[in-house]
N, C-alpha and C positions, 0 to 999 in steps of 0.2 A: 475455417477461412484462413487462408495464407497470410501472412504476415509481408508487409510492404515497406518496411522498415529496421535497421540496424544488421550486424550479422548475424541474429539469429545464432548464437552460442558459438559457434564456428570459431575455431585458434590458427589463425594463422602463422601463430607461431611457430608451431607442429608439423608445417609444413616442409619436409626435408628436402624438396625439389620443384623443377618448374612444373612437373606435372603434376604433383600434388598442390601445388596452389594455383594452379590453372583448375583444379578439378575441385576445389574450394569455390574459387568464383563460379563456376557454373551450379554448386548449390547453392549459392548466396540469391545470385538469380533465381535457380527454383522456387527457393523460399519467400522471395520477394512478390513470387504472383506475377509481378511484369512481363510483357513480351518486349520485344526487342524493341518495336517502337515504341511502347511506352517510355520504356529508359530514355529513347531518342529526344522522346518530348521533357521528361523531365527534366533533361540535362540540359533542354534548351531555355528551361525557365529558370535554370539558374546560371541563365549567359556564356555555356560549354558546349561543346561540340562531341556529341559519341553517336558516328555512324552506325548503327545497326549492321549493315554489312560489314565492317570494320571488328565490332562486337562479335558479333556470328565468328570471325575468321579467329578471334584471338583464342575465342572458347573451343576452338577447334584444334586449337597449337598443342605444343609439349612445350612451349620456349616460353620462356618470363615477359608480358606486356611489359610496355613500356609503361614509365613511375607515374606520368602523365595521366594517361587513360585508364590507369589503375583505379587513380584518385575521383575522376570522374565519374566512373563505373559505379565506384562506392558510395559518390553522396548521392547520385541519380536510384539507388538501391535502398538510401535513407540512411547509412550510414554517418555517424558523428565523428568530428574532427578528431577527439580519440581514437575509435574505432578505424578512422583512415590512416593512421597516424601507424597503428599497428599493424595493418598491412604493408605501411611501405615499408616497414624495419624488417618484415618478413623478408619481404623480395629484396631489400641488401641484401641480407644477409648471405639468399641462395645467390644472388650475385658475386659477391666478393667470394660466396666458396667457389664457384665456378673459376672464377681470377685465377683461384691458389691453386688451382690444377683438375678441380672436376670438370665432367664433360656436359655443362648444360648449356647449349643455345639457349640465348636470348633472341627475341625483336631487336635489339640494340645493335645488333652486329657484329656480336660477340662470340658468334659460333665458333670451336673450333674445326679444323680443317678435318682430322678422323672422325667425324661424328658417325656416330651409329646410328644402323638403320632404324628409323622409328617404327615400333607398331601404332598402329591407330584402332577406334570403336566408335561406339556412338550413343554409349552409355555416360552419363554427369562420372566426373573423376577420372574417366577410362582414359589413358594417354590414346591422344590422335595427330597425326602429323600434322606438318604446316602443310600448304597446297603445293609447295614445289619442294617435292624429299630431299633431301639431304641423302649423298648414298656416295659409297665408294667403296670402287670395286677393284679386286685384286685378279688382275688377267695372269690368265694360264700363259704358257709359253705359247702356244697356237693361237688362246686372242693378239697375245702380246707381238706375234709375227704379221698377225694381218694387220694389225696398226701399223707397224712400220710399214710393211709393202703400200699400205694408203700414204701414208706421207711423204714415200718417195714416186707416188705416181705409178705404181703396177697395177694395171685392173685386173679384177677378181674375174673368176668365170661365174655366171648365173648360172640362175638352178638347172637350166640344162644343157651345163656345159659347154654356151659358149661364152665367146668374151662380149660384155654391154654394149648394144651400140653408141657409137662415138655420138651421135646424134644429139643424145639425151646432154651431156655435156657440152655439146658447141648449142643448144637453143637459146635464143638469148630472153632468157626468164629473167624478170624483175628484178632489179638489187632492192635493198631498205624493205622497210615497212611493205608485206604482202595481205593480201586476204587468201588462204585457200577455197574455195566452193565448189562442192560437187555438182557432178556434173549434173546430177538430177535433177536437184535443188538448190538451183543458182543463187535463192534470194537468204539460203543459210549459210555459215561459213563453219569451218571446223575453228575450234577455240575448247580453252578449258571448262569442265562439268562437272559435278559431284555424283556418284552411282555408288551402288550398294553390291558391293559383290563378296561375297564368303562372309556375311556379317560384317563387314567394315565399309566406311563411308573410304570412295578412293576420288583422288582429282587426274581424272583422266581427257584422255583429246576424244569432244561430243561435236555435235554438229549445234548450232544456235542462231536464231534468226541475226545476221551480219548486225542490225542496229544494238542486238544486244551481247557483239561479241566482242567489244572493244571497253575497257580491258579485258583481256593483256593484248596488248599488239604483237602482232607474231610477224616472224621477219622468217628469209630464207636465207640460211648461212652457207656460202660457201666451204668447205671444208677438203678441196683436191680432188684430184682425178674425177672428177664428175659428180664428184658426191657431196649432199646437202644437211646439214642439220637442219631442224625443224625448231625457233627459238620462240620462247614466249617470253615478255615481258610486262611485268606489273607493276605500278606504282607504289603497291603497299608491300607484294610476296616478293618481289625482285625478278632475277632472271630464271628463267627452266628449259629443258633441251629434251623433246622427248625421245625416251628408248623406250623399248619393247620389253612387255614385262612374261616372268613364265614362267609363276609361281602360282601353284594348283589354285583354282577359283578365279584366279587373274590372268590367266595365259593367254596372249595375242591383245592387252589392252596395250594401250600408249598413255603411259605418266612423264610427266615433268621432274627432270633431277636437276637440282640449280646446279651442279657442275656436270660441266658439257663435255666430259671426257671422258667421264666414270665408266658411263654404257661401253665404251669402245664401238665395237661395230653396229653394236644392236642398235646404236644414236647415230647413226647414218642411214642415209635414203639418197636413191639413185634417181634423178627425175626427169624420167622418158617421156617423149611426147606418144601418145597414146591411137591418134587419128582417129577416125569413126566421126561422128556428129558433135561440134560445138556447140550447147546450147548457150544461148546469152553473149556469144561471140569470141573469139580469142581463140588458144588451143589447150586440147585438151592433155593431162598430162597423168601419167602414172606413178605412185609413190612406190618404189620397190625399195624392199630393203635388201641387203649385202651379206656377203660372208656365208655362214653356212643356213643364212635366212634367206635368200637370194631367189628363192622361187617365191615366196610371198609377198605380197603388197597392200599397202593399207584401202581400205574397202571400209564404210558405213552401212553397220548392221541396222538399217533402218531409215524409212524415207523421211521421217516428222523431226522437230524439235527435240533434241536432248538423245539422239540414237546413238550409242558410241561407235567410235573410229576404233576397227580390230585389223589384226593381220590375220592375213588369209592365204592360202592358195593364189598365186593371179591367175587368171582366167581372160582376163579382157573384155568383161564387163561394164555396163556404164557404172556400175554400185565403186568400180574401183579408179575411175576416171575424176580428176577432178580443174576447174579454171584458175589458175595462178594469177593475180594479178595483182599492180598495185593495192598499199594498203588507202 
């Protein structure tokens, strides 16, 4: 029988980083027997707040909780005021090295700006990213040229050869807060999802019933010459922009990187209006991506709940069409 109760021998002392004491807590968890709502309830009977989703997300991180929900975690776990007392001297401590020049994100906001790519798993201990990666990329001389020609307004030619119609940038698409929904399945919207690809949990752009796709609100960014980033926003993760990912097992998903520049080209999208049949009303519209991606466009591998958004061939398909509108 599992113990429900104290840390269960565990030193948090020994913890030399956030991911080793993030992967602490999720044995203490283990050991505790609790599932996520349990914690929820016991931390409500002792007049605390620990959302389960909230929970879920941190045991997911590589970055230090915040001192807060640390505490709560612990005594909702059974932990004693000692016992809390020693995890939080922990987590200074990986704090303050962080300060003195190591590279560990925090939840606090204390990321710094080089941070390395995380890997993630989804094994207790395993480092797993936050939901919107942290990434920065060092453009070649050729990405570094098509950025400039984007910012001064040159359009690219598309994948075949010629230049995008003007069209796609004079439509007058939503400012602010949007929903996307394909065209298929009007009553879903594309929004962030958890999927399992090459053995790793990834938070990539799913399709989700619209009532359960807010958060994060997703906005459509302007970004020049006709071209859009695609932005999500969260309450708890922050901001994320997705690019296109095309690393073996992952090639052609879309992830959120909380800086919206990194991608270069791959984090832009071109958005033509599409014609053929509106379902649900409005017009229908094409995500095409740019640069030497320029022939493909994003398309939903699947009609249901949870199908992820990939890049594809365009074709002109309704799978690749989708309703832009107010969020």
């Amino acid at each position: 029988m599992k113990s429900t109760g104290g840390s269960g021998g565990l030193e948090p002392a020994a913890a030399g980083d956030a991911v080793a004491l993030v992967g602490l807590m999720q044995q203490l968890k283990d050991q505790s027997g609790l599932t996520y709502r349990q914690l929820e309830q016991r931390a409500a009977e002792r007049g605390e707040v620990l959302a389960r989703s909230t929970l879920a997300d941190v045991l997911s991180r590589r970055t230090l909780p915040r001192a807060g929900l640390l505490a709560v975690f612990l005594r909702a776990c059974g932990c004693g005021d000692g016992e809390v007392e020693a995890w939080l001297a922990a987590r200074q401590g990986i704090e303050e090295r962080a300060a003195a020049g190591d590279r560990e994100p925090t939840d606090a906001g204390q990321a710094p700006e080089a941070d390395e790519p995380p890997a993630d798993g989804t094994l207790p201990g395993t480092p797993r990213p936050g939901p919107y990666r942290r990434r920065r990329v060092l453009l070649s001389g050729a990405a570094a040229l098509v950025v400039l020609l984007l910012a001064i307004g040159i359009p690219l030619l598309t994948g075949d050869g010629t230049a995008p119609p003007e069209a796609a940038g004079q439509s007058p698409l939503p400012t602010g807060e949007v929903r996307i929904r394909p065209l298929r399945a009007p009553d879903l919207c594309v929004t962030d999802g958890r999927v399992l690809r090459a053995r790793q949990y990834r938070t990539v752009a799913v399709q989700r019933p619209c009532a359960e796709a807010v958060p994060p609100q997703t906005h459509l960014i302007a970004a020049g010459a006709g071209r859009h980033r695609i932005q999500w926003t969260h309450r708890d993760r922050g901001k994320g922009c997705l690019v296109l990912l095309r690393e073996p097992g992952l090639a052609g998903l879309l992830e959120p990187w909380d800086n919206c520049t990194a991608g270069g080209p791959a984090q832009l999208f071109r958005v033509e209006p599409a014609g053929g049949r509106a379902a649900a009303g409005g017009t229908a519209y094409r995500l095409r991506l740019i640069g030497d991606d320029a022939d493909r466009c994003v398309a939903v591998g699947g009609g249901g709940p949870g199908a992820t958004a990939l890049a594809r061939p365009c074709t002109g398909a309704d799978d690749q069409k989708f309703l832009i509108g107010p969020g």
